[in-house]
NUGU-701327 format. One record per residue: residue number from 1; y, x, z of N, C-alpha, C, O, CB in turn. Coordinates in steps of 0.001 Angstrom, whole numbers. Glycine has a CB too. Example, Ala and Ser with C-alpha at 12.3 -4.5 7.8 and 13.67 -1.06 7.14 Angstrom:
residues 2
> 1,-5690,13190,7800,-4500,12300,7800,-3300,13200,7800,-3319,14236,8465,-4473,11308,9046
> 2,-2250,12850,7080,-1060,13670,7140,30,12900,7870,1138,13409,8039,-598,14084,5725
//
This chain:
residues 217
> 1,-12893,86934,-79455,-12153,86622,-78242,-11800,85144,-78153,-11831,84658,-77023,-10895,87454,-78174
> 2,-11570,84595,-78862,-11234,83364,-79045,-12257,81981,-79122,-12085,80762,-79120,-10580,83535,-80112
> 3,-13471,82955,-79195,-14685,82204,-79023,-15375,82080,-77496,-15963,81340,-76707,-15659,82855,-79965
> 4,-14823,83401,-77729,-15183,83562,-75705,-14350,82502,-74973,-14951,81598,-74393,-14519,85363,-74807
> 5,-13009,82546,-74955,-12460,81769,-74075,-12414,80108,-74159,-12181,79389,-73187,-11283,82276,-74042
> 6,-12664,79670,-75417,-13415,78487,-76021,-14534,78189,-74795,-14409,77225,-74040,-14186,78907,-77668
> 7,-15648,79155,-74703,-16666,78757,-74066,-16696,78572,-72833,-17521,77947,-72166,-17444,79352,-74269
> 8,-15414,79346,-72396,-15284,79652,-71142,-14708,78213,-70453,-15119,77649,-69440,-14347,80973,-71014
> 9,-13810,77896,-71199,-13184,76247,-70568,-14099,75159,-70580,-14153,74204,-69804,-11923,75567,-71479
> 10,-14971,75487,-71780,-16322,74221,-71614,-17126,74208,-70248,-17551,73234,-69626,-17662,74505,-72841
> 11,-17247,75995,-69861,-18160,76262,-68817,-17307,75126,-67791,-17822,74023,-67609,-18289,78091,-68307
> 12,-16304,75386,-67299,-15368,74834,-66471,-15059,73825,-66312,-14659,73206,-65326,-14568,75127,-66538
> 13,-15258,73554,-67458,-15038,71408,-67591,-16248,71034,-67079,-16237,70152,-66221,-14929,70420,-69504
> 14,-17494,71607,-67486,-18816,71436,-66813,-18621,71368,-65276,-18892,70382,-64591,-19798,72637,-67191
> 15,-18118,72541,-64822,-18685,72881,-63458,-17331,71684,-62530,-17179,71491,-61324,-18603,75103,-63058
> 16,-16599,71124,-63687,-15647,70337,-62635,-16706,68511,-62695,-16751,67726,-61748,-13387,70261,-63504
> 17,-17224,68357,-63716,-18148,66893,-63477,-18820,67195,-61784,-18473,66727,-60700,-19795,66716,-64993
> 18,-19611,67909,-62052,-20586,67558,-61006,-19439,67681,-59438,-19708,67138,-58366,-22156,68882,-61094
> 19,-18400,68381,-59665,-17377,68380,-58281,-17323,66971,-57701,-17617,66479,-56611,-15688,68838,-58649
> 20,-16717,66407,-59127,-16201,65013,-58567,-17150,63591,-58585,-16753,62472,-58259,-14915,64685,-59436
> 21,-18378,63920,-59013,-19790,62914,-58507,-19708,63412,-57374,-19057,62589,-56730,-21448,63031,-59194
> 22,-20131,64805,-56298,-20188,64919,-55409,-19071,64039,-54213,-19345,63198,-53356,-20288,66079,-55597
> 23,-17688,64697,-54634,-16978,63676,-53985,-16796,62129,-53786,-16132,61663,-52860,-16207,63919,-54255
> 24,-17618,61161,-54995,-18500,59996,-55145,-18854,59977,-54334,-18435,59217,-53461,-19362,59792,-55900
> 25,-20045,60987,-54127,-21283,59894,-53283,-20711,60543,-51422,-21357,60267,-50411,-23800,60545,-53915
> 26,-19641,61248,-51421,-19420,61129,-49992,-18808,60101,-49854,-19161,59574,-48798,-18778,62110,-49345
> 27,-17856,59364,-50515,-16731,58834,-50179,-17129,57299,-50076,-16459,56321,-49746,-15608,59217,-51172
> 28,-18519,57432,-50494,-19014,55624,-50819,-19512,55165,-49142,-19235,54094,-48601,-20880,55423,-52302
> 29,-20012,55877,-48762,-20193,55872,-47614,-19044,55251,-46423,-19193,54332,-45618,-20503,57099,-47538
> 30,-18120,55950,-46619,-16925,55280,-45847,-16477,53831,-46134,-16206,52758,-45595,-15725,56083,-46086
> 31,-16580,54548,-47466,-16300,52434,-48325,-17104,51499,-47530,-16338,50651,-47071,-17153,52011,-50385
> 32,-18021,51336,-47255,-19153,50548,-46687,-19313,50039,-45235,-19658,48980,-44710,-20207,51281,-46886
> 33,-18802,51591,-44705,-18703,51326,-43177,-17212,50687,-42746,-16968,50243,-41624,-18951,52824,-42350
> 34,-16370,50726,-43742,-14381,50477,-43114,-14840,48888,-43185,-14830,48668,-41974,-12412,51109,-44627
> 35,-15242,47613,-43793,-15718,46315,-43020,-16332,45786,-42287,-16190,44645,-41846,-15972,45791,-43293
> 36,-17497,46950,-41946,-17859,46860,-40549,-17297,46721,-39409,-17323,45757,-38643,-18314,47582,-40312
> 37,-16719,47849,-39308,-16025,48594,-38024,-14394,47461,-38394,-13888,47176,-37309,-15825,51001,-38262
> 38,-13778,46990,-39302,-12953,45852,-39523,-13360,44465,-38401,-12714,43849,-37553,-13187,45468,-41192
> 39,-15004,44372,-39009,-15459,43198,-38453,-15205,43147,-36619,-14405,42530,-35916,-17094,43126,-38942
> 40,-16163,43987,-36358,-16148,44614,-34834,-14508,44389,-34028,-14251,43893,-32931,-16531,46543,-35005
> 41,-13595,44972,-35076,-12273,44864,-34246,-11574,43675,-34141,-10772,43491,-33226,-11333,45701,-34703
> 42,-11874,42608,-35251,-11499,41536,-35406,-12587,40564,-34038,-12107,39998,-33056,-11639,41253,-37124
> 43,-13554,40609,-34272,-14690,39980,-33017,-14121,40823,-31754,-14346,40207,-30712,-16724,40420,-33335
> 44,-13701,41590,-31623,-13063,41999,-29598,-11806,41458,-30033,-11444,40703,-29130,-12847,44171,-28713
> 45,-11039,41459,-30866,-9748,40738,-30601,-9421,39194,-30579,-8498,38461,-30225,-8962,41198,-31485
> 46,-11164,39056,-31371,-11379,37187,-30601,-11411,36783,-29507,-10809,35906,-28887,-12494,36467,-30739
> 47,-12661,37947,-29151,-12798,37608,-27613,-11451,37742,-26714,-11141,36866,-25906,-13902,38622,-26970
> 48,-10742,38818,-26907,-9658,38740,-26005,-9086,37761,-25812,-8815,37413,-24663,-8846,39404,-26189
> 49,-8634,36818,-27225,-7698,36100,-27162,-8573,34976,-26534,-7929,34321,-25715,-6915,35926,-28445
> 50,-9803,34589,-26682,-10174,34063,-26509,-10577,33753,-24419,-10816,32752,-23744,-10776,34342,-27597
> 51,-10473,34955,-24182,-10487,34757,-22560,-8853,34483,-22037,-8735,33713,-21084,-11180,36341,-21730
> 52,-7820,34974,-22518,-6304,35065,-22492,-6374,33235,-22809,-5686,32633,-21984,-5395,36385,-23919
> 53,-6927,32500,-23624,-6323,31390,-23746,-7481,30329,-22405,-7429,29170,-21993,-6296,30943,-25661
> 54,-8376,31478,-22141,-9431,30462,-21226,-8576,30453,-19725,-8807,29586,-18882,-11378,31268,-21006
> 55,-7682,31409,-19539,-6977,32269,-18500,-5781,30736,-18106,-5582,29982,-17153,-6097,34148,-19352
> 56,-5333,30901,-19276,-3787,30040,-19514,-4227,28818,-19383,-3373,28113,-18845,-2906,30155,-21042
> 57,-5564,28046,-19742,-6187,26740,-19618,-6284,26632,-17963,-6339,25517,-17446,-7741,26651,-20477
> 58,-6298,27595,-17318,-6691,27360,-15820,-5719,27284,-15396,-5477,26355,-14625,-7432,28213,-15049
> 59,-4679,28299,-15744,-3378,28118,-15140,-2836,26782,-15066,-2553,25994,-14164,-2470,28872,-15792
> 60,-2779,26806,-16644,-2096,24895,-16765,-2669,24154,-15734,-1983,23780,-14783,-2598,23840,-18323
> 61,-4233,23824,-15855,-4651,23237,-15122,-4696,23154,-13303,-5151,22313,-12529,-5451,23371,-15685
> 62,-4177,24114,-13160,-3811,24630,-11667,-2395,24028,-11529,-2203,23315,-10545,-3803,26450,-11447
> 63,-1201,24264,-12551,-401,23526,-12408,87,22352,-12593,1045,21910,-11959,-33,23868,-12565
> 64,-649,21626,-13651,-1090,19995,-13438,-1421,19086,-11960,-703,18197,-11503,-2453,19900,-14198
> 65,-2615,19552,-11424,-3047,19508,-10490,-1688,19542,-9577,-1140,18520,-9164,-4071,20434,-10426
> 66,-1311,20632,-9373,-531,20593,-8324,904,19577,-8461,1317,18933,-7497,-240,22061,-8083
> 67,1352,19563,-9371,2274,18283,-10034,1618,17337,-9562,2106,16762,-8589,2434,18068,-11663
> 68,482,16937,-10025,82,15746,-9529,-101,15478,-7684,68,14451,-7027,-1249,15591,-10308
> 69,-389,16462,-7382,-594,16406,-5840,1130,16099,-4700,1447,15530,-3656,-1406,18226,-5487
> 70,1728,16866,-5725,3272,16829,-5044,3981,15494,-5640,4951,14985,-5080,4309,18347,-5520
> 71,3343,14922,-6957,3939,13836,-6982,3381,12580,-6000,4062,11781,-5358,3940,13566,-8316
> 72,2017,12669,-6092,1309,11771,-4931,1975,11744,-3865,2556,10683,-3636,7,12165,-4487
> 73,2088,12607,-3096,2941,13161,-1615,3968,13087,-1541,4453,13144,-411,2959,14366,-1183
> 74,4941,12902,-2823,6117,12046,-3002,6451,10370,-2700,7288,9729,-2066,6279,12225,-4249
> 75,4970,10021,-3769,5042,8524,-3503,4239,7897,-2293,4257,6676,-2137,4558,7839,-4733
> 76,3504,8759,-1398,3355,8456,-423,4166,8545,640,3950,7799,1595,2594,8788,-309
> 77,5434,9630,678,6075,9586,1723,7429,8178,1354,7946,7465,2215,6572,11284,2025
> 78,7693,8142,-63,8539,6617,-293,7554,5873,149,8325,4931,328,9060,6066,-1905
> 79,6481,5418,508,5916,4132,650,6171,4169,2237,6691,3221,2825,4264,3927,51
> 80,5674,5589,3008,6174,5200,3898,7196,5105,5026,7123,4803,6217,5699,5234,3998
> 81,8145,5464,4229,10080,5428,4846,9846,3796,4384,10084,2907,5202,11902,6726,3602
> 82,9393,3498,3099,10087,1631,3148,8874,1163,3982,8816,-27,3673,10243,453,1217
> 83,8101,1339,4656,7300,535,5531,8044,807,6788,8358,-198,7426,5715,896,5570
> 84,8463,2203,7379,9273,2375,8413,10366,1343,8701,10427,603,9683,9794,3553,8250
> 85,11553,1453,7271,12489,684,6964,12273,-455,7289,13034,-830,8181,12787,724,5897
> 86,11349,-1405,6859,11337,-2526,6705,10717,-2770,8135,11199,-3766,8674,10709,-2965,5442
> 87,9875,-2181,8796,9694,-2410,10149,10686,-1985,10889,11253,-3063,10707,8621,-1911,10604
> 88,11314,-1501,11456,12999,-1191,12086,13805,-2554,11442,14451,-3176,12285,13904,652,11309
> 89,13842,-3053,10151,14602,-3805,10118,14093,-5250,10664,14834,-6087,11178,15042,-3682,8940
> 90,13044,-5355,10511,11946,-6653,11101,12131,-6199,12456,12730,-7087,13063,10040,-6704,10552
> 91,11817,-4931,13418,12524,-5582,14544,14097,-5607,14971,14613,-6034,16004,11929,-5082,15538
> 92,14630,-5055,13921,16254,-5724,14489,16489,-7083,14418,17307,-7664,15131,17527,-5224,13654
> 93,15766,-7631,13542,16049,-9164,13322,15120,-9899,14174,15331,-11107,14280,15858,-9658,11783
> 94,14219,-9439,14745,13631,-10270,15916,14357,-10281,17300,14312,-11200,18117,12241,-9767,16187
> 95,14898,-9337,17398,15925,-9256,18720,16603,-10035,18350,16163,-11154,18611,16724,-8044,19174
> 96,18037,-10046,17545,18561,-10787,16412,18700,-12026,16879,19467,-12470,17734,17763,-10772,15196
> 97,17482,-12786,15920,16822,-14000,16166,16163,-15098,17617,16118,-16311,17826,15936,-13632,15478
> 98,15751,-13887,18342,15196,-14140,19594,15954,-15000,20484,15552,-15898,21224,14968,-12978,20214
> 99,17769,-14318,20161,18709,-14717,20493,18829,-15818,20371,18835,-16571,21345,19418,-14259,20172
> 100,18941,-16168,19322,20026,-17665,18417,18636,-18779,18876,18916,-19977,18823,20405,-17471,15737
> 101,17206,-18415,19307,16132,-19181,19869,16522,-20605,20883,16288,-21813,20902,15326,-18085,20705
> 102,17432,-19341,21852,17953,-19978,23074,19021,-20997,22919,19149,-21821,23825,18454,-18982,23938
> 103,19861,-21050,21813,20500,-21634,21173,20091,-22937,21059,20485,-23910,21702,20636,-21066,20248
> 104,19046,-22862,19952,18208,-23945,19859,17831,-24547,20445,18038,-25739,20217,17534,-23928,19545
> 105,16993,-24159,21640,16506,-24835,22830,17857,-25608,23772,17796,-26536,24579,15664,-23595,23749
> 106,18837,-24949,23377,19661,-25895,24008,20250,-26907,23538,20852,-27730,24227,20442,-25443,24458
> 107,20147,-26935,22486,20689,-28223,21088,19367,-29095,21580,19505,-30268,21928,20631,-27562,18760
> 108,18071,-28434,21585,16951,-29355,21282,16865,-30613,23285,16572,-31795,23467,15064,-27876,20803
> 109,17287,-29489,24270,17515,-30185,25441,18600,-31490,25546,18667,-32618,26035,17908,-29147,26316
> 110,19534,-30376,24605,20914,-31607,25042,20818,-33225,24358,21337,-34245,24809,22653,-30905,24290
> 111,19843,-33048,22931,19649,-34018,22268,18192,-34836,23064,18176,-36066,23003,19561,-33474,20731
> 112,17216,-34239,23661,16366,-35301,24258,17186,-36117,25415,17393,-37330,25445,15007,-34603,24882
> 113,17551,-35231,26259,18540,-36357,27254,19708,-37055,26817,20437,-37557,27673,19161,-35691,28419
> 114,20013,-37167,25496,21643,-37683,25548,21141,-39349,25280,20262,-39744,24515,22971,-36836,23990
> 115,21889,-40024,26048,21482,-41535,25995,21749,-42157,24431,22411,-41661,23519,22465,-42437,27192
> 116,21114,-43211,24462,20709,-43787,23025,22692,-44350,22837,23207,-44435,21722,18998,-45515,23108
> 117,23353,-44605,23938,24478,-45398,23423,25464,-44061,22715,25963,-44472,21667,25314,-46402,24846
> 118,25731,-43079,22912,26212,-42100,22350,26017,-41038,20962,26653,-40171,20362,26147,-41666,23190
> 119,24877,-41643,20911,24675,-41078,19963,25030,-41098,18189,24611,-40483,17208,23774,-41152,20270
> 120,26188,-42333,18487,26858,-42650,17408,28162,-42106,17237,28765,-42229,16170,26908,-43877,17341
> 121,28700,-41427,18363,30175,-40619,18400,30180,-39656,17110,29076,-39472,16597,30382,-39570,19945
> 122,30869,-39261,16746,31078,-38724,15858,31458,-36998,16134,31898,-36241,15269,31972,-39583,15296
> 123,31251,-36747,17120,31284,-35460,18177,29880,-35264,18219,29335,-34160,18230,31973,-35700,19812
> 124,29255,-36467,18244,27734,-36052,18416,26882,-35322,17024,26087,-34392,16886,26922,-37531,18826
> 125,27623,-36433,16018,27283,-36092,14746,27205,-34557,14570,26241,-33797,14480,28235,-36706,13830
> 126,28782,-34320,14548,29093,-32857,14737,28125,-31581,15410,27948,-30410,15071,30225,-32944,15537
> 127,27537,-32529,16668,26886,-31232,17008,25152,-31041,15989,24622,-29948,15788,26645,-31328,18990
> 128,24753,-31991,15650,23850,-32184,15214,23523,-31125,13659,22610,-30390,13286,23957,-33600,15214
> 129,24764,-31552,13141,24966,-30568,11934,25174,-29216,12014,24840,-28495,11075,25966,-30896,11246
> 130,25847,-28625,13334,25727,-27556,13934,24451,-27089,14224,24118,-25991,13777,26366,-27627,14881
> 131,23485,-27914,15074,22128,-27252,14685,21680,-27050,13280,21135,-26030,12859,21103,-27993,15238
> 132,22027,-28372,12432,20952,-28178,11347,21530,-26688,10851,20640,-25855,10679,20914,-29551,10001
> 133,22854,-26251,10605,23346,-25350,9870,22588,-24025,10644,22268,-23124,9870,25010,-25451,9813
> 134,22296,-23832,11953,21993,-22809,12766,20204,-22559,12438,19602,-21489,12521,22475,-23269,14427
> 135,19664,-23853,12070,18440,-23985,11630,18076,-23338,10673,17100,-22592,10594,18183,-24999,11408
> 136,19151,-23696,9590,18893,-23546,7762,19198,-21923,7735,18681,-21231,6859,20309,-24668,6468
> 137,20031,-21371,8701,20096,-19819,8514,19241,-18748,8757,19125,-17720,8090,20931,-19432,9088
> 138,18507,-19162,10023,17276,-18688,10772,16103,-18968,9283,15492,-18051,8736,16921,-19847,12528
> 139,16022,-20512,8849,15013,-20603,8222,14677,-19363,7117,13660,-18701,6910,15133,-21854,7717
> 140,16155,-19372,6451,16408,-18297,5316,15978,-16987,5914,15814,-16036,5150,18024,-18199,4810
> 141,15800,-16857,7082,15448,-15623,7358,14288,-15421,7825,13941,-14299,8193,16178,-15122,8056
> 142,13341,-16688,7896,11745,-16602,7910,11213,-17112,9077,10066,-16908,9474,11189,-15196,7787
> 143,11699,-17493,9390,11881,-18326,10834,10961,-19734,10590,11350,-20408,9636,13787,-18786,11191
> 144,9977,-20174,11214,9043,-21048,11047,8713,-22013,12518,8236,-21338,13430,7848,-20189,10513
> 145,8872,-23151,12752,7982,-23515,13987,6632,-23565,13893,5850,-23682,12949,8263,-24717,14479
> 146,6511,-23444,15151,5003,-23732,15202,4518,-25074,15436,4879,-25871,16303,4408,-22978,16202
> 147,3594,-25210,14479,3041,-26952,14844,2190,-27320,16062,1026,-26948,15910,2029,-27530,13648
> 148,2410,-27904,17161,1707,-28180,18768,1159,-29557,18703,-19,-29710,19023,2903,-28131,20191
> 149,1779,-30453,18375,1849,-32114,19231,-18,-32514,18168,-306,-32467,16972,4126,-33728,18469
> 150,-446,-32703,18844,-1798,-33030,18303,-2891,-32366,18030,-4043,-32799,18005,-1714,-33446,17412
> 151,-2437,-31101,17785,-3472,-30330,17446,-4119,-29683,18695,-3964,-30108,19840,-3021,-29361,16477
> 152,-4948,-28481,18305,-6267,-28032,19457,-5370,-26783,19715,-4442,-26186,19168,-8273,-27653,18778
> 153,-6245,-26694,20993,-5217,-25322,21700,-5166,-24196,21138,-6290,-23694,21155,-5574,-24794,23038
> 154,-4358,-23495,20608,-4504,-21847,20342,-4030,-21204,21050,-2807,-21221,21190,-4064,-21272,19298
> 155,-4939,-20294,21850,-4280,-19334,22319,-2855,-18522,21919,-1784,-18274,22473,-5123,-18685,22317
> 156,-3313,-18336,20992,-2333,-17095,19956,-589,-18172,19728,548,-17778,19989,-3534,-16731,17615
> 157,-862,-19049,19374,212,-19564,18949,1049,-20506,20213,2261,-20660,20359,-244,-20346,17686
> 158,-301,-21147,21181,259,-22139,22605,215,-21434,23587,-475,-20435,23795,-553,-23442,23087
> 159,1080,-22022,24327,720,-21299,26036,923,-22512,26700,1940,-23192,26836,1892,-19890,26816
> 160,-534,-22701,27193,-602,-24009,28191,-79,-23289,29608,-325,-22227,30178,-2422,-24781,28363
> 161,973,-24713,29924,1638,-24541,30845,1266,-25819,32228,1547,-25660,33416,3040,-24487,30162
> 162,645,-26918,31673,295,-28287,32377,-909,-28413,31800,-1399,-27788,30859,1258,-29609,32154
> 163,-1475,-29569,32673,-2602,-30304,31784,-2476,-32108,31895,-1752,-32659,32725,-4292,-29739,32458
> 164,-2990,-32555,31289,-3176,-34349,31598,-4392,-34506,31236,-4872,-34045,30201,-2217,-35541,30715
> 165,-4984,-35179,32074,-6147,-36098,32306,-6184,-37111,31966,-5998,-38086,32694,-6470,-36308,33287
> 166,-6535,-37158,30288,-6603,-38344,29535,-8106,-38659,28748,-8837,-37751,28353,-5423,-38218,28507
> 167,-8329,-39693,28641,-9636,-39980,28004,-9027,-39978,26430,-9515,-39194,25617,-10444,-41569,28593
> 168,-8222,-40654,26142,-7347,-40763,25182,-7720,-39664,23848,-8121,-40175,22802,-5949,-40531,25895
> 169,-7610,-38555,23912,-7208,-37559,23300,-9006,-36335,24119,-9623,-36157,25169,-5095,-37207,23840
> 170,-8993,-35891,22679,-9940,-34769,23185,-9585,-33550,23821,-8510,-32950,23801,-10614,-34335,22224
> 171,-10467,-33324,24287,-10148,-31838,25568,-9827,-30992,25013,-10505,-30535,24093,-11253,-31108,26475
> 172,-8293,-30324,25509,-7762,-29148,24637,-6891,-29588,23537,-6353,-28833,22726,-8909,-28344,24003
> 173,-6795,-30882,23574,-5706,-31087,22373,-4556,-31298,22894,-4422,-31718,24044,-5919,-32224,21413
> 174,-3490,-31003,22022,-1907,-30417,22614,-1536,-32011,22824,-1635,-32697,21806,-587,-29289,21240
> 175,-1069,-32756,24183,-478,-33673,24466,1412,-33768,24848,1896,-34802,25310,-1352,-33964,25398
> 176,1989,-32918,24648,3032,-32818,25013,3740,-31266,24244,3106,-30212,24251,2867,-32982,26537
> 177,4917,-31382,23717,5618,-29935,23838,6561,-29887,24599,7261,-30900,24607,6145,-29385,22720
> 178,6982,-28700,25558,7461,-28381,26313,8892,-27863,25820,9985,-28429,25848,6639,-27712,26887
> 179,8442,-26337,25264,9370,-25797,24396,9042,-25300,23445,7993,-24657,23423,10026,-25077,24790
> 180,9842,-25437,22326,9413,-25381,20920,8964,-23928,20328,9962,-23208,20365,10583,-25914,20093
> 181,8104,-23384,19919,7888,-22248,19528,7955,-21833,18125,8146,-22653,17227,6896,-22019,19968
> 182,7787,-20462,17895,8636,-20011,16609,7860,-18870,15717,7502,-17951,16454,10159,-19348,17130
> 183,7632,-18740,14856,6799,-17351,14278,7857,-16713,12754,8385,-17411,11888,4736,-18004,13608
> 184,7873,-15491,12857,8601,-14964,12046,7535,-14329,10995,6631,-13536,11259,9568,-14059,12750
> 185,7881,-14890,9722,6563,-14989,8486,5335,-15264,9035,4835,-16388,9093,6248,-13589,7627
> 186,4700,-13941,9559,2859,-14526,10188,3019,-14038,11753,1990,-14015,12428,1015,-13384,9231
> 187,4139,-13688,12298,4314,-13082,13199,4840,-14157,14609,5960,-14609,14850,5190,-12024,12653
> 188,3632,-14309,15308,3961,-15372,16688,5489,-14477,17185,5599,-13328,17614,2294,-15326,18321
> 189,6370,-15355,16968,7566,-14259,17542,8112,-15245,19126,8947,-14799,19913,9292,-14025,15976
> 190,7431,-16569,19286,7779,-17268,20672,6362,-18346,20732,6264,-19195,19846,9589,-18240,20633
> 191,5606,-18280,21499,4398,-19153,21517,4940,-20373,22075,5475,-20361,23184,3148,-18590,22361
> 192,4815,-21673,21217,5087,-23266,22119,4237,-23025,23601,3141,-22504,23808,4199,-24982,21079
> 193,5136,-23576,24436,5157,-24361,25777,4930,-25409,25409,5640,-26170,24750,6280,-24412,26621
> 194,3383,-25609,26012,2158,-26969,25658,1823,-27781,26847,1828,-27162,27911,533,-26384,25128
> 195,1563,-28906,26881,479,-29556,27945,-536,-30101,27311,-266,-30815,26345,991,-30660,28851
> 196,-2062,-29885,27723,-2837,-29989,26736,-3788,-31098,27404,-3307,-31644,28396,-3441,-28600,26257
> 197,-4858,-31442,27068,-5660,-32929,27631,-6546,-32189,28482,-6479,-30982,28249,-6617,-34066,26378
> 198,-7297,-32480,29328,-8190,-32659,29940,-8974,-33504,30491,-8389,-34497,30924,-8029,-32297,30348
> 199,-10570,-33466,30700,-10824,-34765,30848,-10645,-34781,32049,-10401,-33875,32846,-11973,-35301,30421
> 200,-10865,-36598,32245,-10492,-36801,33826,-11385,-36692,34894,-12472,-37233,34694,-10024,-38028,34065
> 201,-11204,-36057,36140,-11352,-35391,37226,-12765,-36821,37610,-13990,-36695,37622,-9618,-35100,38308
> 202,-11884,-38084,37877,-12497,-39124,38581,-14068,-39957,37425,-15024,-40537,37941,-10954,-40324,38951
> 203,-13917,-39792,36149,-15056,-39616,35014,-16001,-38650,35462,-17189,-38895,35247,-14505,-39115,33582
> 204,-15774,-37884,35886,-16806,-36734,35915,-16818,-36723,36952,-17023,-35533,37191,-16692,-35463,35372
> 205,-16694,-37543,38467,-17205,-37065,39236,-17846,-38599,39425,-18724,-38776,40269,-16408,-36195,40205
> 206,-17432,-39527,38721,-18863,-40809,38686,-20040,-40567,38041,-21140,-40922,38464,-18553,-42182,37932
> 207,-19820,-39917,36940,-20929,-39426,36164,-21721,-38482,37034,-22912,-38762,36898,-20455,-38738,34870
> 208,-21574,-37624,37750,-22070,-36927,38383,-22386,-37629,39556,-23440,-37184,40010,-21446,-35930,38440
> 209,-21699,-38981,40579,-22687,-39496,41225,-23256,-40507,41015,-23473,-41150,42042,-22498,-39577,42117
> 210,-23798,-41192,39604,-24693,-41348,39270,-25628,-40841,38897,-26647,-41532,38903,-24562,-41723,38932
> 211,-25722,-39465,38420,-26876,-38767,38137,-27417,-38399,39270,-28640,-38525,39213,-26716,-37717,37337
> 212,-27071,-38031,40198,-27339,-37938,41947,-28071,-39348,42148,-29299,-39304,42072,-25646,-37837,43091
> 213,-27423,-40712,42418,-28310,-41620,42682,-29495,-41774,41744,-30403,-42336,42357,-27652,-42719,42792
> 214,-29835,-41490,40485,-30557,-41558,39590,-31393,-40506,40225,-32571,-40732,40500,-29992,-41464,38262
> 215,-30884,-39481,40441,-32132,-37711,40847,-32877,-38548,41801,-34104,-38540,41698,-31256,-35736,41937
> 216,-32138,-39515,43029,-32589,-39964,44315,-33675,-41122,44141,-34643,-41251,44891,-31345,-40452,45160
> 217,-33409,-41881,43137,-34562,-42807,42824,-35590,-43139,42393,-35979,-44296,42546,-34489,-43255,42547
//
């Protein structure tokens, strides 16, 4: 009996080897495939992240863009309130100015007629410095004459008002100022009152009847 059951546990120890090779060679199988199927889940969770961060790159970039567009449209509407500004204030100061013109012209009248013996009073002095001071304020504020006495006619800047018939001086050149004119920075803000040359009437009509007796001979 004791031999029997001896044999009997050997049988059993036997029949348990080959159990657990069997369970071996199933289980190797799984071993093999779990870094695969690892790999696979790791590569779609690239890609995801990888479209999620292509997603967020557009966004940003959508909102860059638009920052930039609203800041543009910022500094374009400051550029142009101070161009508004500064034009509203350029013409308040030409009205302004236009004024204190007439001023001038009357300093500049009262001083061509005042006789040579008076002009040493000391009242006179006075008024004189009164222009210059009325001058020097306007100047500070951009106030310029215009240069006439010699030069050639400009439309833009003269307004011929006379003419003289001089041989003297070439045709169209400013012989006289009338009233003094004024430009604010580049801006004709009063065109000089000019008399300008012309040639003479009685020249050109000898010249012309000599070329007549000349046609005739």
């Amino acid at each position: 009996m004791p031999e029997q059951e001896e044999q009997d546990r050997e049988i059993k120890v036997d029949d348990d080897v080959p159990m657990e090779g069997a369970d071996m060679v199933n289980e190797a199988p799984t071993e093999k495939e779990t870094p695969i199927e690892q790999i696979r889940q790791l590569k779609m969770r690239l890609e995801a992240l990888e479209k999620e961060l292509a997603e967020e790159r557009e966004k940003a970039t959508d909102y860059m863009n638009r920052a930039m567009r609203v800041q543009a449209d910022a500094s374009n509407m400051r550029k142009r309130l101070q161009q508004d500004f500064a034009r509203a204030m350029q013409d308040a100061l030409k009205s302004v100015v236009y004024e204190q013109l007439a001023v001038l012209d009357s300093f500049d009248r009262a001083f061509a007629t005042l006789p040579a013996e008076f002009r040493h009073f000391s009242w006179i002095e006075g008024m004189s410095m009164i222009q210059s001071q009325l001058y020097s304020i306007l100047y500070q504020a951009g106030i310029r004459p215009i240069e006439a006495m010699g030069k050639k006619f400009n439309p833009i800047e003269h307004e011929a008002v006379a003419f003289e018939e001089t041989s003297d001086q070439p045709e169209d050149t400013v012989t006289a100022e009338l009233q003094r004119g004024y430009k604010l920075q580049d801006q004709v803000l009063r065109p000089t009152l000019v008399k300008i040359a012309r040639a003479p009437q009685a020249t050109t009509a000898g010249a012309a009847g000599n070329e007549a007796n000349q046609t005739q001979t």
